[in-house]
N, C-alpha and C positions, 0 to 999 in steps of 0.2 A: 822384592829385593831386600838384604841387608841392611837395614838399619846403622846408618855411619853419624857420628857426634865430634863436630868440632869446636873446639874453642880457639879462638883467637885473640892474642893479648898485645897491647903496645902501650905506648905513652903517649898523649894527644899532638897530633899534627904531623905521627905515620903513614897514615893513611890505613886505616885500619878499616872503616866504614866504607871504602873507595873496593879495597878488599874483598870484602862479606860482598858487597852489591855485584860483583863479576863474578861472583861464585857461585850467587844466587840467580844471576841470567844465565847462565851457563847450565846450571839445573834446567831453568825454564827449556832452554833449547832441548837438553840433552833427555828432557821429557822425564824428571826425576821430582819427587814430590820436596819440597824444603821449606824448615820454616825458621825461622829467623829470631832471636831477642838481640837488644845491644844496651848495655851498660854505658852511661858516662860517667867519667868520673870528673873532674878538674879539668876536662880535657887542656882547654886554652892557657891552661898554666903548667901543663905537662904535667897532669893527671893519667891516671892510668883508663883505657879504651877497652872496654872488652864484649868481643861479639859471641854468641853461640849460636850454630847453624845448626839445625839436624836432617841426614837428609835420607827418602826413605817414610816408612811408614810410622809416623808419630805424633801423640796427642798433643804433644808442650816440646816448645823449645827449650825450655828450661833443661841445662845440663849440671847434675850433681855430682857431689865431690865423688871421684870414682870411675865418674861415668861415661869419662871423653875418648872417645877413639882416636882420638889425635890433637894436639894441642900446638899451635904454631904462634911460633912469641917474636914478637917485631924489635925486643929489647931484652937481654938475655936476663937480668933480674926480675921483671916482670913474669919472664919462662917460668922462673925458680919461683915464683909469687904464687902463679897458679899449677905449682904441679900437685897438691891437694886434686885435682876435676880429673888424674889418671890413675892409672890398674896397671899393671903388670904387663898387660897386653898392648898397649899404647905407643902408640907412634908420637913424639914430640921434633918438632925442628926449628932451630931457633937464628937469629944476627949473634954474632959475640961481639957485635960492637953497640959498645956502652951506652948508656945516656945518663951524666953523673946527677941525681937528685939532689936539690936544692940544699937536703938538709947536709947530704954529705960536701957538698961545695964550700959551707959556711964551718963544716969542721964538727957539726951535731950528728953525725953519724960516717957509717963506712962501708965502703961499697965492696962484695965479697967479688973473693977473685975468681976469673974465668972459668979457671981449671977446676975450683972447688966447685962452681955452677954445674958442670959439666958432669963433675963426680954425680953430685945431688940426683941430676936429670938420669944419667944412666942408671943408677940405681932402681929407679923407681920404675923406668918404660922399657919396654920391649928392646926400643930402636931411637938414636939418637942423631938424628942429623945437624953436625951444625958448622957455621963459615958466617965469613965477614959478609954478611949480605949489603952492609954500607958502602966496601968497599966496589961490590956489583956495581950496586947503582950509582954511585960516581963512573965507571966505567962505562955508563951505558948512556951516560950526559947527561943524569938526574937524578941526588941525594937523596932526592923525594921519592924516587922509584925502588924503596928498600919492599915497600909491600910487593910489587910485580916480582922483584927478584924472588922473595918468598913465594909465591902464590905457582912460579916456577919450579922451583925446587919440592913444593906440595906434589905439583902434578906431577912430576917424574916421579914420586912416592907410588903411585900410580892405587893411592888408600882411598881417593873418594868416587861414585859411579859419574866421572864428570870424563870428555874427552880434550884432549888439547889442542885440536880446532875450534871444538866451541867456547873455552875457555879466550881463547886469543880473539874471537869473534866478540865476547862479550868487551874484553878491552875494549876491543875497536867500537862499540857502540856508547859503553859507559865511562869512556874517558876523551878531554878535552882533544879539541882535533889537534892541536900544538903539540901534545905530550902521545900522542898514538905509539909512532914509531919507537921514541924513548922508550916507553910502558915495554911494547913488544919485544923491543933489545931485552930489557932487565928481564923481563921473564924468561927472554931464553937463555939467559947468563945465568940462570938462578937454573932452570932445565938442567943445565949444563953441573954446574959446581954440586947439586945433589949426588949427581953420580959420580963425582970424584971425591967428594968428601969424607972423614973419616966416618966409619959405621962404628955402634956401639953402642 
């Protein structure tokens, strides 16, 4: 099979790692080979989080500047942080909803605006998905559920060899029994708002 490289990026306490791990059961089910690195950065201080999955026949998870088939960012500056890992050919999908950094809070720096993100991102990738995925997951009765809205909206991309029964299956195994259902809404509110969102 094709050879597919993601990266994933967020800021600590998205659930980023929660992420990668249903992604990566999901492989196991769907009988696809994947392997796995993850970065921390700061996490607990709202650092930045970032996974590369590769999935498919490959020696290193390591993904270089260039080299991501798809890049999904849990925080739209973060998006703009890592679009250096795409090509021209690149799928990227992002939140536009913010997460202001410390330093811009205190007035030491400034946080670039949406629309120019947006500019940057399409510029660079193929394909641009992007929506309020915060807004999802509040809707879905969990702020914390910004990752399943994304991991949704992935899978309607329909970019990785993963399918969305076993996707939802992995939820169901690698997430708390409390938050199942919640998970399962976001993701299919994130299913959903992919294919209505603007392309570009």
């Amino acid at each position: 099979m094709e050879t597919k490289r993601l990266i994933i990026v967020a800021v600590g306490g998205q659930g980023n790692l929660l992420a990668s791990r249903v992604l990566g059961e999901a492989a196991l089910l769907s009988g696809v080979a994947v392997r796995m690195s993850e970065i921390h950065g700061m996490a607990q201080r709202g650092g930045v989080v970032e996974s590369a999955m590769v999935f498919g026949d490959a020696r290193s998870p390591i993904i270089s500047d260039g080299e991501a088939d798809i890049l999904l960012g849990f925080e739209p500056a973060e998006t703009l942080r890592a679009l250096a890992k795409c090509n021209a050919n690149s799928l990227a999908i992002t939140n536009l909803s913010p997460l202001t950094p410390f330093t811009v809070t205190i007035g030491r720096g400034t946080y670039p605006g949406l629309g120019q993100i947006q500019k940057l991102l399409r510029a660079k990738v193929r394909k641009l998905v992007a929506f309020d995925a915060t807004a999802l997951a509040k809707q879905a009765g969990n702020v914390m559920a910004v990752n399943m809205v994304l991991l949704g909206a992935l899978l309607h991309e329909e970019a990785l060899p993963l399918t969305t029964a076993n996707v939802k299956t992995a939820i169901r195994t690698r997430t708390r029994k409390a938050f199942v259902e919640t998970n399962l809404k976001a993701f299919d509110l994130g299913f959903e708002a992919a294919a209505g969102a603007p392309k570009g």
